[in-house]
C-alpha positions in Angstrom: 0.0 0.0 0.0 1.2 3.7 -0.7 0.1 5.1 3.0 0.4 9.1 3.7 1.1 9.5 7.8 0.3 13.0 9.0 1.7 14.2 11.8 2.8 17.5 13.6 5.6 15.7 15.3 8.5 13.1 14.4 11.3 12.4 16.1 13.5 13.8 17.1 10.7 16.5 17.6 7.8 15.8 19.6 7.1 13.0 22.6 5.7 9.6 22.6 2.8 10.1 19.6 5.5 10.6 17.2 8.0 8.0 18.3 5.4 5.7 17.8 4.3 6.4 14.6 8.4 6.5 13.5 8.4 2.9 14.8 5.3 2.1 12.7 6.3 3.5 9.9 9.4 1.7 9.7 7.5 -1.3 10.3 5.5 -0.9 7.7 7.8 -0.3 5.5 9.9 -3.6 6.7 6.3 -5.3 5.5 6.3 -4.3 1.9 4.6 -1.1 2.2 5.7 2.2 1.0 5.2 5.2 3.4 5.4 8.9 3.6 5.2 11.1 6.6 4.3 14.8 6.6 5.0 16.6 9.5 6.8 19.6 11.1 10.3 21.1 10.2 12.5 23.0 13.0 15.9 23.0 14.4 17.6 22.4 11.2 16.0 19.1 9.9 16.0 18.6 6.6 12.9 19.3 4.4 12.7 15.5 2.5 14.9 12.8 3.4 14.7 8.8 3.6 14.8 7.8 7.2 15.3 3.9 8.0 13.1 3.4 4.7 10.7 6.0 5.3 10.3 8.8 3.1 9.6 12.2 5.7 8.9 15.1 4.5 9.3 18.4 6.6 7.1 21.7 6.0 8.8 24.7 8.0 6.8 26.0 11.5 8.1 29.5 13.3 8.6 29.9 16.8 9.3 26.3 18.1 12.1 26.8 20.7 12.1 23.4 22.2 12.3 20.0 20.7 10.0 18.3 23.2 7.2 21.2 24.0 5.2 22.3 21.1 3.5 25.9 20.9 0.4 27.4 19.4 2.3 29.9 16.5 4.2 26.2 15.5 1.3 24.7 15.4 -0.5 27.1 13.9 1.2 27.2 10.8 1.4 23.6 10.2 -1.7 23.5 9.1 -1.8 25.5 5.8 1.8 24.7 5.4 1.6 20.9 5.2 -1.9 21.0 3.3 0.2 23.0 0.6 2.8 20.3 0.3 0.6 17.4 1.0 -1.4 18.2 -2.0 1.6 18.0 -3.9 2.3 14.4 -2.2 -1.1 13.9 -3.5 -1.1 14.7 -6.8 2.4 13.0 -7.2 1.7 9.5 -6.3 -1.6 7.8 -5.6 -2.0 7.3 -1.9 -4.2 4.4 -0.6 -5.1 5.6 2.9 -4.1 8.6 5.1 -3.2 8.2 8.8 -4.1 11.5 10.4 -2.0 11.1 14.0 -3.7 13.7 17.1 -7.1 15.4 16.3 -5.2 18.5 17.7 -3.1 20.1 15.9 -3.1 17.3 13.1 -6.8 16.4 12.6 -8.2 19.6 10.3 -4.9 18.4 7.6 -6.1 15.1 7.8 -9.6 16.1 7.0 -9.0 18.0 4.4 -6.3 16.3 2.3 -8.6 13.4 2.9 -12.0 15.1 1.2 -9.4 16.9 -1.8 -7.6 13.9 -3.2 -10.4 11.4 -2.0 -8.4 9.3 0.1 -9.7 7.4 3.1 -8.6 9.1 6.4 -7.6 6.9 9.5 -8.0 9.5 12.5 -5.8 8.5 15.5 -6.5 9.4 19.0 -3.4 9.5 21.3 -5.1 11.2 24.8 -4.1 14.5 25.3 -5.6 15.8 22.4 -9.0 15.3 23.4 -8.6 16.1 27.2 -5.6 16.9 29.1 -6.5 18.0 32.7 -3.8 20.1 33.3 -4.3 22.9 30.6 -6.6 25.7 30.3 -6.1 25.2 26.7 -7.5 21.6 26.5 -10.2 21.3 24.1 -12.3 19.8 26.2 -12.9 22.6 28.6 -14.0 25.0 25.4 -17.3 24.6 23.3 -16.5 26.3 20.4 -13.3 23.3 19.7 -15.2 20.8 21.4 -18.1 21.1 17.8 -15.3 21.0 15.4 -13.3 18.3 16.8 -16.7 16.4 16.8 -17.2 16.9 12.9 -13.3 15.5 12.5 -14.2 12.6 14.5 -17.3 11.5 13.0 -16.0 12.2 9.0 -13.0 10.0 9.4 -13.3 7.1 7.7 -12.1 5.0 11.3 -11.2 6.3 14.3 -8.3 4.6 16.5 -7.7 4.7 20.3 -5.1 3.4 21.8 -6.7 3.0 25.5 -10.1 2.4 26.8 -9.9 5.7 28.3 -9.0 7.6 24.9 -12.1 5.4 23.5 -14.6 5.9 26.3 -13.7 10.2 25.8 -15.0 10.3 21.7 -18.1 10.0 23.0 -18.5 11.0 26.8 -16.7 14.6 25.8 -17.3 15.2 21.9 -20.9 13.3 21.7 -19.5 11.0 18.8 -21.5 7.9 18.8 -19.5 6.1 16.3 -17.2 2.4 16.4 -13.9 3.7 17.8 -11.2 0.9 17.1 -9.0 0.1 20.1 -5.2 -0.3 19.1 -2.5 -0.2 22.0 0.2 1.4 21.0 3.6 -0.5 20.5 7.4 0.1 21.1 10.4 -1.2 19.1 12.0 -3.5 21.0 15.0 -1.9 23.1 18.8 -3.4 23.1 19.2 -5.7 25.6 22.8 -6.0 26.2 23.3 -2.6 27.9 25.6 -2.8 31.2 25.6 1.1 32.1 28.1 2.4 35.1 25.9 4.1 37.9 29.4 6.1 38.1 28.6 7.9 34.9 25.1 9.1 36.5 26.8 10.1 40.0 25.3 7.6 41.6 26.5 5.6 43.5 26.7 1.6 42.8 24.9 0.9 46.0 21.9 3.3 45.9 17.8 2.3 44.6 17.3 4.2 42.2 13.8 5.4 40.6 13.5 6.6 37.4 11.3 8.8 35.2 10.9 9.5 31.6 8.7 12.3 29.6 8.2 15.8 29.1 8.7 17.6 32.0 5.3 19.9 31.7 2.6 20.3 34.2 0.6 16.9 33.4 3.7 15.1 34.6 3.6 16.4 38.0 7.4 15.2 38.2 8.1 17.8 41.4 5.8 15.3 43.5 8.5 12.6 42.8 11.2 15.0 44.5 8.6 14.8 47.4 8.0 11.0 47.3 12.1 10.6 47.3 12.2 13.1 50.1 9.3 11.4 52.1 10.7 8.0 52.1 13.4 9.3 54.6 16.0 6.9 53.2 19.6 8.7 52.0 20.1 6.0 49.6 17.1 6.7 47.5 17.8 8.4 44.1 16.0 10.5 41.9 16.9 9.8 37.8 14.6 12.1 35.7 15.0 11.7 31.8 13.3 14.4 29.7 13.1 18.1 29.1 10.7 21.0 29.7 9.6 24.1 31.4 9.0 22.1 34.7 12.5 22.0 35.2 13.8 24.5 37.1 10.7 24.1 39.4 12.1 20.3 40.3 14.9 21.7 40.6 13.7 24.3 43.4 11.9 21.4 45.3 15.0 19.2 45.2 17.0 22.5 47.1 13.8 22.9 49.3 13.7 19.7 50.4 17.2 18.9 51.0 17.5 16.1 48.4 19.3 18.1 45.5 22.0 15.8 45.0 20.3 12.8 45.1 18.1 14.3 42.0 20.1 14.2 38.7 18.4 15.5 36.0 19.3 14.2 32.2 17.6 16.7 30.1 16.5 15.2 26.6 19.2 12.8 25.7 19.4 10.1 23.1 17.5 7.1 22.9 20.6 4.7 23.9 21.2 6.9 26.9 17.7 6.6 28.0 18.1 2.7 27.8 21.1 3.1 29.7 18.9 4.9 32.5 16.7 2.7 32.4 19.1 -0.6 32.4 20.6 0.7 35.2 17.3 1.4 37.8 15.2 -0.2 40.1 12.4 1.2 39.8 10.4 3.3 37.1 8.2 6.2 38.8 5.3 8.5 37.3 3.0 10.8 39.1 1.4 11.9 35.7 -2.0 13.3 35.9 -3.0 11.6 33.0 -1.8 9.6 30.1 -3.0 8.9 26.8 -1.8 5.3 27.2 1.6 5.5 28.1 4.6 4.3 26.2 7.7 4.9 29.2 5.5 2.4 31.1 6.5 0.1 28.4 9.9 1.0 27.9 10.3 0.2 31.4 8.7 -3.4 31.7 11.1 -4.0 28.7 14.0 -3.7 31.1 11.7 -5.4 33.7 10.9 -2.2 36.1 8.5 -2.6 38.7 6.2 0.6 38.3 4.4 2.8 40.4 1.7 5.3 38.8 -1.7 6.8 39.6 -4.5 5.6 38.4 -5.9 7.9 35.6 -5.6 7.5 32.2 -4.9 4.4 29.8 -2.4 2.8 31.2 -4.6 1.0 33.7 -5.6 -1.3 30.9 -2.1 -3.1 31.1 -0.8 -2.0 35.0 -1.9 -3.3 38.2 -0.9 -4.6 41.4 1.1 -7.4 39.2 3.2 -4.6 37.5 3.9 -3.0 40.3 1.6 -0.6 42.2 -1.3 1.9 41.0 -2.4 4.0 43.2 -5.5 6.5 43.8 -4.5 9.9 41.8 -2.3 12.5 43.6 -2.3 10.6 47.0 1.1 10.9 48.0 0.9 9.0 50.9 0.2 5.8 48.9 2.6 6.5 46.5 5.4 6.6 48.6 4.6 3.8 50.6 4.3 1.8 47.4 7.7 2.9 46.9 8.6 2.2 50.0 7.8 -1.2 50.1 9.1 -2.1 47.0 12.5 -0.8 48.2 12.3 -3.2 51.4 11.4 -6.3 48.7 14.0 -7.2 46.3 12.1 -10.8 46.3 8.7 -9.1 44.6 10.8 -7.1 42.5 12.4 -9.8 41.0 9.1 -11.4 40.8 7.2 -8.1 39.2 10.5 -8.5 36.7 9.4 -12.0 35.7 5.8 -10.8 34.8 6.8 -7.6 33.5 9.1 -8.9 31.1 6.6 -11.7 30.0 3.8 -9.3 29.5 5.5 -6.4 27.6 5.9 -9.4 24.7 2.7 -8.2 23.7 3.5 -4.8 23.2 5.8 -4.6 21.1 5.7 -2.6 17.7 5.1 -5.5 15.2 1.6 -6.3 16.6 1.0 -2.3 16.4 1.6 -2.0 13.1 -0.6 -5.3 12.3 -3.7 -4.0 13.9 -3.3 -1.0 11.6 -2.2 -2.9 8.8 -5.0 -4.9 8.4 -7.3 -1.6 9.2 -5.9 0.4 6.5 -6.8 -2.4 4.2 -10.4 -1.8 5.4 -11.1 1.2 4.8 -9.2 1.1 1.4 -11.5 -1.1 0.4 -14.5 0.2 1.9 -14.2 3.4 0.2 -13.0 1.8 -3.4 -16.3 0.6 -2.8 -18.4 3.1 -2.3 -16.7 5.3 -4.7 -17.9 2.0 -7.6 -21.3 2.4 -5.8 -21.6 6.1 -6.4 -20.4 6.0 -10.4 -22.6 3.2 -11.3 -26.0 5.3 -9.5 
């Protein structure tokens, strides 16, 4: 199949929507399939080059002044920008389906390359794009984005979720009484044969250390982690926080507050090997996000066999539980850190949660992603070859 992904971000811009799709896409491409991205171009990137097999093509956006944290002027311009040059795409070569990643910012270039070239148009749903407690901005708190975001939903030809949650919110928010498809998202499978040095994290060989990876922006919460490592009273506790954001300076502050400054090390964004290396190298993987889409660090971390302790909101409760670790009631601290505690007093039930953990992430990984979707695109391909026959011959 020729297949057209849309999407505002792709590595190395953007968080765990785009890295996802890049895995995909590469997938996809290992399957027989030739694939196109369109997405955004900052920081130097080039406009069209061939990445693992995958052509991606880049439209220029103004203001971006972070890889990981996207703005409104950025995304603003995406829009008319990539409809521009995806019409070209278009026109060029004959695309079978369109997969139109995040109803916000992607969905309205989706929509409308879909109805111009008459291409089918695969809508996916990663979380935050449909509600996102933290922000004022969040569509779901405003009417007048709330309508619109209805019409994308209900015109795509299918609409994907990746969580129950994501699912559930198409029609308890947006009033879309439609099929939503339900397809958990999947991760490349990581190197195994890391053996990182604490040393070259100053930390010492001795410590438990808990780690965290993501944005570091409001919905992360990641300052309550510098509380948790405070509360649990123990000076051999550590604090490993991977990722980049305007939250930083305020962990930062709590870490000085608190007394626990250099027992926090912050990574910033680093490369994907170092963050295996973090995470090869940890006892324990940590998130006190408000909310999640569905989650792909909890992944990455039972990869590497990570006992996890969350909260319980959002779509990673369809794979964690008390087997994976702990999840706990949302922004009870109390509970959080004694899950912590406890798992730092039982190497025995870690080593267990690492048996499960390890066995269970087998059904995550990226080649049964890109099946689901594989086999979906094929629908709706031939749904709307279909229809179109239907329409001629009336």
């Amino acid at each position: 199949m020729q297949i057209l992904f849309c999407n505002y971000e792709y590595p190395p811009i953007g968080g765990g929507g785009g890295v996802v799709m890049a895995a995909m896409a590469v997938e996809l491409v290992r399957r027989g399939h030739d694939v196109t991205v369109l997405t955004s171009r900052a920081f130097g990137l080039p406009a069209d080059s061939v990445e693992d097999g995958v052509r991606v093509v880049r439209v220029p956006v103004f203001f971006r002044r972070r890889l990981a944290v996207a703005n409104m002027p950025s995304m603003a311009a995406y829009l008319p920008l990539g409809l521009w040059r995806g019409l070209r795409l278009g026109r060029a070569r004959p695309f079978d389906v369109i997969n139109t990643h995040f109803v916000v910012p992607t969905g309205p270039l989706g929509d409308w390359l879909s109805r111009r070239l008459q291409i089918p148009n695969v809508l996916s749903v990663h979380g935050g794009d449909l509600y996102d407690p933290s922000k004022p901005t969040s569509p779901h708190r405003h009417a007048f984005l709330r309508a619109p975001i209805a019409g994308l939903l209900k015109r795509a030809d299918a609409v994907v979720a990746q969580s129950r949650d994501t699912a559930l919110n198409v029609a308890r928010i947006y009033g879309v009484d439609r099929p939503v498809e339900r397809v958990p998202l999947g991760i490349a499978r990581p190197p195994t044969r890391i053996r990182p040095h604490r040393s070259a994290f100053g930390i010492p060989e001795n410590a438990f250390v808990m780690v965290t990876v993501g944005r570091l922006v409001p919905r992360k919460s990641t300052a309550q982690l510098v509380s948790v490592l405070a509360a649990t009273g123990h000076p051999d506790v550590y604090l490993l926080v991977v990722g980049d954001g305007p939250d930083a300076a305020e962990i930062q502050r709590t870490a000085s507050e608190l007394g626990v400054a250099s027992r926090v090390k912050l990574l910033g964004h680093v490369s994907d090997r170092q963050k295996y290396a973090a995470l090869a190298m940890s006892d324990l993987f940590v998130s006190t996000s408000q909310h999640e889409g569905f989650g792909l660090v909890f992944l990455e971390a039972m990869a590497f066999g990570l006992p996890i302790v969350c909260y319980d909101r959002g779509g990673q409760v369809d794979f964690l539980s008390a087997s994976t670790g702990a999840v706990v009631p949302l922004n009870d601290m109390s509970a959080f850190t004694a899950a912590v505690t406890e798992l730092y007093r039982s190497p025995e039930r870690r080593a267990s949660i690492r048996t499960n953990n390890l066995a269970a992430v087998e059904s995550y990984f990226i080649d049964r992603c890109a099946h689901r979707y594989e086999t979906l695109f094929e629908q709706v391909a031939l749904a709307r070859s279909g229809a179109l026959a239907t329409a001629r011959q009336k």
